[in-house]
Backbone as ProteinMPNN parsed JSONL, in Angstrom:
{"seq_chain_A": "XXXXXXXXXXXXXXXXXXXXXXXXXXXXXXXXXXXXXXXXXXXXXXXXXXXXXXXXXXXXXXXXXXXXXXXXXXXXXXXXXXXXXXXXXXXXXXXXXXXXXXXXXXXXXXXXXXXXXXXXXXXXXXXXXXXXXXXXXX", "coords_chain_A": {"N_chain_A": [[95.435, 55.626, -97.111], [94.386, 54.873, -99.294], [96.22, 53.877, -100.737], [96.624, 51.527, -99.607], [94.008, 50.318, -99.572], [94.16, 50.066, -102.755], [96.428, 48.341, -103.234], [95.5, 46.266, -102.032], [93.101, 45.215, -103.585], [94.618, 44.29, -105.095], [95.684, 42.275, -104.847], [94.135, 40.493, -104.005], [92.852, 40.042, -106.525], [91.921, 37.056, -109.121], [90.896, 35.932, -106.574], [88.092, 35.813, -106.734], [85.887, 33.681, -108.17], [84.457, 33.82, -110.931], [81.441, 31.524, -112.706], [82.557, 28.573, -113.953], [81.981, 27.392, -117.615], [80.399, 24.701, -119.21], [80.023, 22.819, -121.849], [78.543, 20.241, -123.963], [78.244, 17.249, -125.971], [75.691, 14.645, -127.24], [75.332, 11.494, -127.652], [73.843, 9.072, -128.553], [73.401, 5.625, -128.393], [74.983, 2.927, -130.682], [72.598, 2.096, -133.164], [70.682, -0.755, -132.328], [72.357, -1.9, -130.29], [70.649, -2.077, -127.781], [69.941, -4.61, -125.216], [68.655, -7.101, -123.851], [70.431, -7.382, -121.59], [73.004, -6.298, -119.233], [75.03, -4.689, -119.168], [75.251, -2.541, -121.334], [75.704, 0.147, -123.62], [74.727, 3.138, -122.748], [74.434, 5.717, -123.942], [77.085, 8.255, -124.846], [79.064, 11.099, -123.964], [80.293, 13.816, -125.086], [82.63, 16.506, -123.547], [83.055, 19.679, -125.107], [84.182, 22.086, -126.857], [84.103, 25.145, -127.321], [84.781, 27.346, -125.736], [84.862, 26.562, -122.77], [86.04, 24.48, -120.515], [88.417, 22.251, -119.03], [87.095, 19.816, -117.029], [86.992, 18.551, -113.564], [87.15, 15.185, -112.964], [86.183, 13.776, -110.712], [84.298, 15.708, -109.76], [81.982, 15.598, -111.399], [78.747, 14.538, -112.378], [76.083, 12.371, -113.006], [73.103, 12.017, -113.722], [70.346, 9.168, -114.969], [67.302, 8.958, -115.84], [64.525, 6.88, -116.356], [61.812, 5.538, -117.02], [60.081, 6.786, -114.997], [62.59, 5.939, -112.838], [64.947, 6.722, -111.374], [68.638, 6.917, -111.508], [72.278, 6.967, -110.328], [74.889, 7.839, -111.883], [78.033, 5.723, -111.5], [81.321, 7.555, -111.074], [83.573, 7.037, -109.912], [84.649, 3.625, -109.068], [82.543, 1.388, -108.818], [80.242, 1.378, -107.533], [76.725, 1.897, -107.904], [73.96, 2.268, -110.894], [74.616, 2.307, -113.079], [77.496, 3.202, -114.814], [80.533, 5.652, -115.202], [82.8, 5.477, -118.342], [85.375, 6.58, -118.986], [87.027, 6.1, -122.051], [88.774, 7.338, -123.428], [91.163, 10.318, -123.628], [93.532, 11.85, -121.939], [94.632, 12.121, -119.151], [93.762, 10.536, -116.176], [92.028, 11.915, -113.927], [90.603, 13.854, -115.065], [88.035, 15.497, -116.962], [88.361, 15.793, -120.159], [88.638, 18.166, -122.683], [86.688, 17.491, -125.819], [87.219, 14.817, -124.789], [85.295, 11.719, -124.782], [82.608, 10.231, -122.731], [81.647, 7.064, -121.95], [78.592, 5.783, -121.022], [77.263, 3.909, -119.109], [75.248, 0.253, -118.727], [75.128, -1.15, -114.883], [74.661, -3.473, -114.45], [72.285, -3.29, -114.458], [69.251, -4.055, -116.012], [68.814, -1.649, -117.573], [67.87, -0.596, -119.822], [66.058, -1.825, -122.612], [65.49, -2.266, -125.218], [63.876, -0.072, -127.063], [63.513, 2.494, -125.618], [62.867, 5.695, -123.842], [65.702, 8.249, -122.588], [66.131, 10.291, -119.724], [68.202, 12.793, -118.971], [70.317, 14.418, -116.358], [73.227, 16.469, -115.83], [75.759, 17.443, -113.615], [78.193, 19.629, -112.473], [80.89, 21.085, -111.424], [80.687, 23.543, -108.445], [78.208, 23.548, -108.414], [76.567, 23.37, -110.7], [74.368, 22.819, -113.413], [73.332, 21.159, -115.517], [70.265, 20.015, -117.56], [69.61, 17.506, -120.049], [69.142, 16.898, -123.01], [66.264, 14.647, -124.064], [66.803, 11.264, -124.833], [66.285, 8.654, -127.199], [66.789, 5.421, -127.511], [66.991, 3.305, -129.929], [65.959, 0.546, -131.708]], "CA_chain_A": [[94.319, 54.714, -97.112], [94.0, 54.776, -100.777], [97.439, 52.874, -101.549], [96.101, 50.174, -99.308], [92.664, 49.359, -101.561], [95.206, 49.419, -104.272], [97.147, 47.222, -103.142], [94.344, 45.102, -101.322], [92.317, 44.849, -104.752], [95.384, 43.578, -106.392], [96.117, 40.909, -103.999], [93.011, 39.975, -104.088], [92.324, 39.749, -107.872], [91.968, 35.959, -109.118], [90.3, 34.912, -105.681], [86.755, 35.632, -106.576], [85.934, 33.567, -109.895], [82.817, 33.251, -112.259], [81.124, 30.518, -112.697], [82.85, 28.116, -115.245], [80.914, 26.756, -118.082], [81.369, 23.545, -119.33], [79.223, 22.346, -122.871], [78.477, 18.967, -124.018], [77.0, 16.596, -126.46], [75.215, 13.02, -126.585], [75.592, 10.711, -129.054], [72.729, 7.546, -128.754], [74.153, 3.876, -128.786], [74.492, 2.419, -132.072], [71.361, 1.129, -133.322], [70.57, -2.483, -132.432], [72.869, -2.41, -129.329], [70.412, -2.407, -126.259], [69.588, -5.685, -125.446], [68.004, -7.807, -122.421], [71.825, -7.26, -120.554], [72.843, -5.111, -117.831], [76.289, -4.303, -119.657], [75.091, -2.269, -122.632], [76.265, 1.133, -123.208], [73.744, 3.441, -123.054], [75.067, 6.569, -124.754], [78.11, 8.386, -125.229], [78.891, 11.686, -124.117], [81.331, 14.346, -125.238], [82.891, 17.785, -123.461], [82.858, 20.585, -126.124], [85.673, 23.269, -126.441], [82.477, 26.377, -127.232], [85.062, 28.557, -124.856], [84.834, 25.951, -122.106], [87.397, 24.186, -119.947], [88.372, 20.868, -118.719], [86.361, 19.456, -115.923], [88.074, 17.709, -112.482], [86.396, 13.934, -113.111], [85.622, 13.653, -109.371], [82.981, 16.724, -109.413], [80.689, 14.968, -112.588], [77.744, 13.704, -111.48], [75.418, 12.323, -114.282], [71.64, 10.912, -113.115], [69.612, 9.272, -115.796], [65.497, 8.512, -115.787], [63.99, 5.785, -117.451], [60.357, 5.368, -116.417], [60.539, 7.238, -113.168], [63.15, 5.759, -112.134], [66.509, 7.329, -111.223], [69.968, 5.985, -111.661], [73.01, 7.652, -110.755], [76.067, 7.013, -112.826], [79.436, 6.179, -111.104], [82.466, 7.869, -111.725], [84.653, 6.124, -109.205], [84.469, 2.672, -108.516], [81.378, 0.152, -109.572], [78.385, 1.231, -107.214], [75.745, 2.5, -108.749], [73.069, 1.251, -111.516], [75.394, 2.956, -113.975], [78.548, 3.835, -114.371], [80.821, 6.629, -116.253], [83.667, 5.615, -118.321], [86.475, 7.18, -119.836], [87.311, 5.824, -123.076], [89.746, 8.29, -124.559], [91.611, 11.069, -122.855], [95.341, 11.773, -121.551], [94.684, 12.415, -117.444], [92.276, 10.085, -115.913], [91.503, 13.044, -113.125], [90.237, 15.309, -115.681], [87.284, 14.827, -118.138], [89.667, 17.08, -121.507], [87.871, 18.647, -123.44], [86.893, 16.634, -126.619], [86.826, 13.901, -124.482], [83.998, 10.816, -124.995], [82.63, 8.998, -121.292], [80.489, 6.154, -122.328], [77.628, 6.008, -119.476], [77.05, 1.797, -119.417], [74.509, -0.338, -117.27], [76.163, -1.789, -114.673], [74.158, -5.102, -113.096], [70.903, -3.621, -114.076], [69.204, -3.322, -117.274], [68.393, 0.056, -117.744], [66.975, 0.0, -121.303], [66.378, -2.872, -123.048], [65.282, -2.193, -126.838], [63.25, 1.101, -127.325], [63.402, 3.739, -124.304], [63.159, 6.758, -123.048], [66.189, 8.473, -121.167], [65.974, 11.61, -119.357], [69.693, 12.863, -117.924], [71.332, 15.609, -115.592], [74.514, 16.748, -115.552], [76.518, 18.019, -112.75], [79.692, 19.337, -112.416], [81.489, 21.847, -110.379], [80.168, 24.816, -108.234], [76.956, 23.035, -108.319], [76.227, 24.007, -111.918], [73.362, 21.613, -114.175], [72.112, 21.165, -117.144], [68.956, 19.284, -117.536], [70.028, 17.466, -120.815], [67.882, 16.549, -123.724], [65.856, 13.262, -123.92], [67.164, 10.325, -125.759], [65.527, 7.794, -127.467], [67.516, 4.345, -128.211], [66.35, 2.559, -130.766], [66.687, -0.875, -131.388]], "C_chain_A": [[94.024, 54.214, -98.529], [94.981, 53.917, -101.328], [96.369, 51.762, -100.961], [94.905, 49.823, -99.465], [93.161, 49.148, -102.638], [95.366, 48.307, -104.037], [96.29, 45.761, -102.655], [93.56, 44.269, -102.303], [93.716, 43.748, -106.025], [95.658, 42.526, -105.907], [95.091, 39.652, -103.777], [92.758, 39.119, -105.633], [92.598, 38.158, -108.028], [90.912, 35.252, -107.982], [88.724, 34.468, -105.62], [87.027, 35.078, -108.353], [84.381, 33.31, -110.478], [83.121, 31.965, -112.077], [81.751, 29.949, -114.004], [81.91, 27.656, -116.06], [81.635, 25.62, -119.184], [79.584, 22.688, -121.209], [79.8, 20.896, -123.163], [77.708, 18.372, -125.336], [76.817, 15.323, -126.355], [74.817, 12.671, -128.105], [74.404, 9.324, -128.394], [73.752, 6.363, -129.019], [73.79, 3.507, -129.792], [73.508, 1.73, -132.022], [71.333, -0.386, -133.273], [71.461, -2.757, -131.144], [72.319, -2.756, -127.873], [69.693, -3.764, -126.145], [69.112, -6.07, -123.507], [69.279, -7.614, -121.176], [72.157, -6.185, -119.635], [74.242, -4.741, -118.019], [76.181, -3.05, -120.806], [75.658, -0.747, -122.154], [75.485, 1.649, -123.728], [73.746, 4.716, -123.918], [76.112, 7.096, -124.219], [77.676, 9.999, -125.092], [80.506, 12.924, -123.993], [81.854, 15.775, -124.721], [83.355, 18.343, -124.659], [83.62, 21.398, -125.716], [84.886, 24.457, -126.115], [83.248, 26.98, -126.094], [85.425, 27.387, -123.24], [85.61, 25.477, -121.693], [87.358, 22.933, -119.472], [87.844, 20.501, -117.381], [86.719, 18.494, -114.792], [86.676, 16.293, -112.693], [85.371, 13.971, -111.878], [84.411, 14.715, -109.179], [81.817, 16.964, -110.479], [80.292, 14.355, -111.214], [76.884, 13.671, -112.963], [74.342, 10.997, -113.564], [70.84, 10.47, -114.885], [68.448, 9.209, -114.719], [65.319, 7.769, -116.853], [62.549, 5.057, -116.125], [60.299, 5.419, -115.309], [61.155, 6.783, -112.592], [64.596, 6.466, -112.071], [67.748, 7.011, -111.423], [70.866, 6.824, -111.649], [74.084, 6.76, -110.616], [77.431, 7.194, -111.911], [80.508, 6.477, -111.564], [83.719, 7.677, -111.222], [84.168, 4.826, -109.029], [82.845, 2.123, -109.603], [80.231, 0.467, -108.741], [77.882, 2.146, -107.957], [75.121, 1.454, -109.919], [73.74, 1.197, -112.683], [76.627, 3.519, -113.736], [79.52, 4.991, -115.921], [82.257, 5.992, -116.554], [84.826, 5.931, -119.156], [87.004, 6.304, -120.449], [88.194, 6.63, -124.077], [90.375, 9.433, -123.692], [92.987, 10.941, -122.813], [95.364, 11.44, -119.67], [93.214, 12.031, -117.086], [91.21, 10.778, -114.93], [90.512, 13.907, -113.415], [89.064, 14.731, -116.701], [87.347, 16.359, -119.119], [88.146, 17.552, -122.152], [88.141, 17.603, -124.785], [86.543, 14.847, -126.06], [85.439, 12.771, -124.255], [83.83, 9.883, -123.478], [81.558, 8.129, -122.645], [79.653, 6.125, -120.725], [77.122, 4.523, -120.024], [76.077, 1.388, -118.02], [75.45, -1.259, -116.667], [75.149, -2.554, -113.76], [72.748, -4.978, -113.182], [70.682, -3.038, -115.038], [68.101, -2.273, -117.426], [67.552, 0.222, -119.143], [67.394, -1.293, -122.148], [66.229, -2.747, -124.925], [64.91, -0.438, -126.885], [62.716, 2.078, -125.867], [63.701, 5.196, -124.261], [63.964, 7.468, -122.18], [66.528, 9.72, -121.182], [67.599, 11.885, -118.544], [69.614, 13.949, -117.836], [72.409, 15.502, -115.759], [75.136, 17.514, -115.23], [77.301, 18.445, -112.928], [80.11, 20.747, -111.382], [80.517, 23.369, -109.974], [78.402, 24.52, -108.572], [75.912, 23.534, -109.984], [75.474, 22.557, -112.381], [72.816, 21.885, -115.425], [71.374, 19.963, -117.338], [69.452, 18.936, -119.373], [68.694, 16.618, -121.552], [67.429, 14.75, -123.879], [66.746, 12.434, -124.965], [66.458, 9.223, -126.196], [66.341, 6.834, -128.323], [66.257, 3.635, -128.892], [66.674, 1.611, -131.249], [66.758, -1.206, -133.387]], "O_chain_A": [[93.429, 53.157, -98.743], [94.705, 53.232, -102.313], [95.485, 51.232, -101.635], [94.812, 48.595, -99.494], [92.82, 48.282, -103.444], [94.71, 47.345, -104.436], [96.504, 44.578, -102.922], [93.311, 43.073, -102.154], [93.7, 43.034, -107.027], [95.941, 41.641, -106.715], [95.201, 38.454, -103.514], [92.543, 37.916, -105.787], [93.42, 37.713, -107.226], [90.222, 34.276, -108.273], [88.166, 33.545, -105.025], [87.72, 35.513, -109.273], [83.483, 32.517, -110.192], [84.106, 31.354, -111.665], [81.612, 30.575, -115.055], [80.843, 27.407, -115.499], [82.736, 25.584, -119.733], [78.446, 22.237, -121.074], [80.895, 20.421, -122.86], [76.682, 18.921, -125.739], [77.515, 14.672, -125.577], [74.323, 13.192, -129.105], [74.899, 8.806, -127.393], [74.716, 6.354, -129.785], [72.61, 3.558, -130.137], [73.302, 0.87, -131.166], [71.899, -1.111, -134.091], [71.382, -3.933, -130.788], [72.932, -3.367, -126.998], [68.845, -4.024, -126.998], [69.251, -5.469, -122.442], [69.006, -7.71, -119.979], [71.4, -5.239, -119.42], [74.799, -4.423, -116.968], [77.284, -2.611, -121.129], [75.961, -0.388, -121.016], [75.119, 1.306, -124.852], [72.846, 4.689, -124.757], [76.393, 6.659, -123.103], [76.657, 10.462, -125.603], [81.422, 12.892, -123.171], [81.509, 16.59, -125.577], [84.065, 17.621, -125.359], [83.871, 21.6, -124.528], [84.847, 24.885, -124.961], [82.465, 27.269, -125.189], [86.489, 27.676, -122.692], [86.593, 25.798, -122.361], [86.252, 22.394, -119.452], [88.408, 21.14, -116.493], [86.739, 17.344, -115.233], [85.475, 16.526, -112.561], [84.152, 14.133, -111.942], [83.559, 14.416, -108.343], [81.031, 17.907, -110.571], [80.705, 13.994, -110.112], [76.922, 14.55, -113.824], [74.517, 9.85, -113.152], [70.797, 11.288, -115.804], [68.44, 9.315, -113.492], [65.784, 7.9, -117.986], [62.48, 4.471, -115.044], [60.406, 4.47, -114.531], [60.793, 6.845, -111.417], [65.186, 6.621, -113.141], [67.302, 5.947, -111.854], [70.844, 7.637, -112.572], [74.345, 5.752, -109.96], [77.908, 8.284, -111.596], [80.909, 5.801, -112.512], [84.767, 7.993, -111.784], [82.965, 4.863, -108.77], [82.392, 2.474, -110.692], [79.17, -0.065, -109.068], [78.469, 3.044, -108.56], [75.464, 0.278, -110.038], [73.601, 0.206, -113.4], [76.908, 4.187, -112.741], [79.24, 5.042, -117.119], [83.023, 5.833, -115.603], [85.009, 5.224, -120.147], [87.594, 5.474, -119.758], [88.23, 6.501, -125.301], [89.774, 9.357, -122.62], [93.616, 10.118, -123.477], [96.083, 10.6, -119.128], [92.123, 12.546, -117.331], [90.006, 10.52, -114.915], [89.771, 14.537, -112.66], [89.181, 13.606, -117.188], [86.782, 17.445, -118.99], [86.969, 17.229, -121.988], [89.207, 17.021, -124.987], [85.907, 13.97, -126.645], [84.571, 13.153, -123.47], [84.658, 9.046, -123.119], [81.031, 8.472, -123.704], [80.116, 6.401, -119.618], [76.709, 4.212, -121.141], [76.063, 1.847, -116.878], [76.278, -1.954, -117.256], [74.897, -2.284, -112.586], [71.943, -5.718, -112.618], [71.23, -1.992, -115.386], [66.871, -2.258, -117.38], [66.723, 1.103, -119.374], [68.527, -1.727, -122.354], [67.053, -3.268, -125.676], [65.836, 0.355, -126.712], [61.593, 2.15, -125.367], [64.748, 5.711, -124.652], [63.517, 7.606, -121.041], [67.044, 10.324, -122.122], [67.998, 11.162, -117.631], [69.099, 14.687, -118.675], [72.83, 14.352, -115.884], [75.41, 18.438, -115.995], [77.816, 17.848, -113.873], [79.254, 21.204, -110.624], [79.883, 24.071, -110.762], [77.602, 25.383, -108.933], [74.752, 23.937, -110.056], [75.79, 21.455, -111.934], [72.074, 22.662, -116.025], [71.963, 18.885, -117.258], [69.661, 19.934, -120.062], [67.738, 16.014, -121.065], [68.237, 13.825, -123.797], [67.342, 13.024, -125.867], [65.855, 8.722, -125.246], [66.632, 7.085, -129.493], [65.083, 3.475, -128.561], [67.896, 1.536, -131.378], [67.257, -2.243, -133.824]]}, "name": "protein", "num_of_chains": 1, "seq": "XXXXXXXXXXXXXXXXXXXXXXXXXXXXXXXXXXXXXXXXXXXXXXXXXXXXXXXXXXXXXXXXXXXXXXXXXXXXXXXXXXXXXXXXXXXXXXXXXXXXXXXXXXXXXXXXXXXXXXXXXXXXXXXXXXXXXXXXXX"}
């Protein structure tokens, strides 16, 4: 009985995993870029190595706020108010580590000179981080 928990535990091993963790930072749009348009790019944000691992694109999710309102950013395709997009990288699947999305308005202007924006960010295994405010400045 005792071989077979050996052997059971070893066959096993790998299948249960911790939670990954995945760090980040946010860079603000150069000064003077938000304007009356619904193209602008609203900031810029980068996965961090800090132990961390590369993230499958498809299981980001990234909401802003800008005066109670909500907006979530797409990372396939064009719906949404916002969208996410990879600007640097090797594998468009994957968001690398190191790697920069730009998060851009797409059809609706989100922040026109001097705002307030509040973001989430999703990603696998239902993991979040409530990320710090930003304040563009014109």
């Amino acid at each position: 009985m005792l071989s077979l928990i050996v052997i059971f535990s070893f066959s096993t091993s790998g299948c249960i995993s911790e939670e990954e963790e995945y760090y980040y930072s946010i860079d603000d749009s150069e000064a003077g870029t938000n304007s009356d348009g619904t193209s602008d790019v609203l900031f810029t944000i980068t996965l961090k190595d800090n132990g961390g691992i590369d993230m499958d694109f498809s299981e980001l999710a990234i909401i802003i706020k800008q005066d109670s309102v909500s907006h979530n950013c797409a990372t396939i395709g064009t719906m949404g108010n916002c969208t996410v997009v990879q600007t640097s990288g090797v594998d468009e699947s994957q968001w690398e580590i190191g790697e920069i999305l730009s998060i851009t308005e797409n059809g609706v202007d989100i922040c026109s000179q001097n705002c307030i924006i509040t973001l989430s960010v999703s990603g696998p295994e239902d993991s979040e981080i409530v990320g710090p405010t930003i304040l563009n400045t014109s």
